[in-house]
C-alpha positions as CSV (number, residue, x, y, z in Angstrom):
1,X,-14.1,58.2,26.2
2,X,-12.9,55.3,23.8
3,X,-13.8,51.8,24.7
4,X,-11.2,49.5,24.6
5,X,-12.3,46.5,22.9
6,X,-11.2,42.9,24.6
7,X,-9.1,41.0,23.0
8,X,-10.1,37.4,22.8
9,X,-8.0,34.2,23.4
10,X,-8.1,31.9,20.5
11,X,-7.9,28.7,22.4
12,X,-10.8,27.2,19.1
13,X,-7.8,27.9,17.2
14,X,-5.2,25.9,18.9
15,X,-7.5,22.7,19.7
16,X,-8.5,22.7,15.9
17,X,-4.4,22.6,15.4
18,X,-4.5,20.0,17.4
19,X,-7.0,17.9,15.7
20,X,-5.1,18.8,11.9
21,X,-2.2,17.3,13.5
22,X,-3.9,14.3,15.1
23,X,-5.6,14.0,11.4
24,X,-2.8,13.8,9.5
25,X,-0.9,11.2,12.7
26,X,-3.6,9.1,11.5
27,X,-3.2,9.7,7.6
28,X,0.5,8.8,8.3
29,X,-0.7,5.6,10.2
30,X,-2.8,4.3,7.3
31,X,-0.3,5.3,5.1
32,X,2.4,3.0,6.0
33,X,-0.4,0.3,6.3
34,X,-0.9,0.0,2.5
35,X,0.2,-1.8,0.2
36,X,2.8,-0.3,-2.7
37,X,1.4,0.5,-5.5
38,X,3.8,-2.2,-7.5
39,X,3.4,-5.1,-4.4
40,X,0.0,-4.6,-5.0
41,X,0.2,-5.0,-8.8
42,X,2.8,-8.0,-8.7
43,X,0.5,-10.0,-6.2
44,X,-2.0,-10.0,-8.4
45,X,-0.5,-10.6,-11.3
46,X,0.9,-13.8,-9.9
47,X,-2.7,-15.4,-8.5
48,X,-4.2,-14.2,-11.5
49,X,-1.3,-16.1,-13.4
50,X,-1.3,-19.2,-11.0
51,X,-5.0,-19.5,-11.2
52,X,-4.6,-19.8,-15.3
53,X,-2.3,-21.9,-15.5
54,X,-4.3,-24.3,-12.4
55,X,-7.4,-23.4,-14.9
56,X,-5.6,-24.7,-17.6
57,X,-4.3,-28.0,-16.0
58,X,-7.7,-28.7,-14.6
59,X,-9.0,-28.4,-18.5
60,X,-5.8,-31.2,-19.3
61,X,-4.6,-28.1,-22.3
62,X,-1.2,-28.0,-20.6
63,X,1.1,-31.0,-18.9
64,X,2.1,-31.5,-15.9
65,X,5.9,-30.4,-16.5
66,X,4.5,-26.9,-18.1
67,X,1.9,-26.1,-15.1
68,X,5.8,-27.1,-12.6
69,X,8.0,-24.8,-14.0
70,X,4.4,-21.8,-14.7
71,X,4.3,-22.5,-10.8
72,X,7.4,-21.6,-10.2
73,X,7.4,-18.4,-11.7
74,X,4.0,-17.9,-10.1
75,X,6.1,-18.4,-6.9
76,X,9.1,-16.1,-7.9
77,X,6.8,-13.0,-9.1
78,X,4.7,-13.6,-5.3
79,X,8.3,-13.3,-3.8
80,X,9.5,-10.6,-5.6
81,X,5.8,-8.7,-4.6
82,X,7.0,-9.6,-1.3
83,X,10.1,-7.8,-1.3
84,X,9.0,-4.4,-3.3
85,X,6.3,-4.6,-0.3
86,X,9.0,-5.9,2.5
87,X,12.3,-5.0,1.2
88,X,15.0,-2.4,3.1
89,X,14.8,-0.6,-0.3
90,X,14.8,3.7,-0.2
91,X,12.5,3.4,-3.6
92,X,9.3,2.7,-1.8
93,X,9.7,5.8,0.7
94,X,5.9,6.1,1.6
95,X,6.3,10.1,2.3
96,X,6.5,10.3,-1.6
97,X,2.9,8.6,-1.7
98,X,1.4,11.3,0.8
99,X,1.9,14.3,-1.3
């Protein structure tokens, strides 16, 4: 007589799915929660800017009028890092970072 061999359920199979697609949920999660590669880059190239020019100020090798309108631009590249971050743009799809 032949023995029939019992199949097995693979229920190990579906629960490690299951934690795939709970891992990559979470890789999704923490993927929106960064910061753009270019906000990223932006914001610190403004402080590191701003903190020159303060540094420069401080050691009275600039005026007052020069360190006003280095502010500024300080200010406008911080703003513009905001918006690359921020912005309703379809550039900084964060899918396109995941692969």
């Amino acid at each position: 007589m032949s023995k029939k061999k019992k199949r097995r359920s693979h229920s190990p199979s579906s629960s490690r799915t299951q934690s795939q697609a709970s891992a990559l949920a979470d890789e999704t999660r923490q993927a929106n929660k960064r910061l753009k590669p270019a906000a990223r880059n932006l914001l610190l190239l403004g402080l590191v800017f701003l903190a020159v020019v303060q540094l420069l100020y401080d050691g009275q090798l600039i005026s007052q009028t020069a360190t006003a309108v280095f502010t500024i631009v300080c200010i406008a590249i911080l703003v513009v890092s905001l918006w690359v971050q921020f912005g309703s743009g379809s550039s900084g799809d964060s899918r396109s970072r995941l692969k």
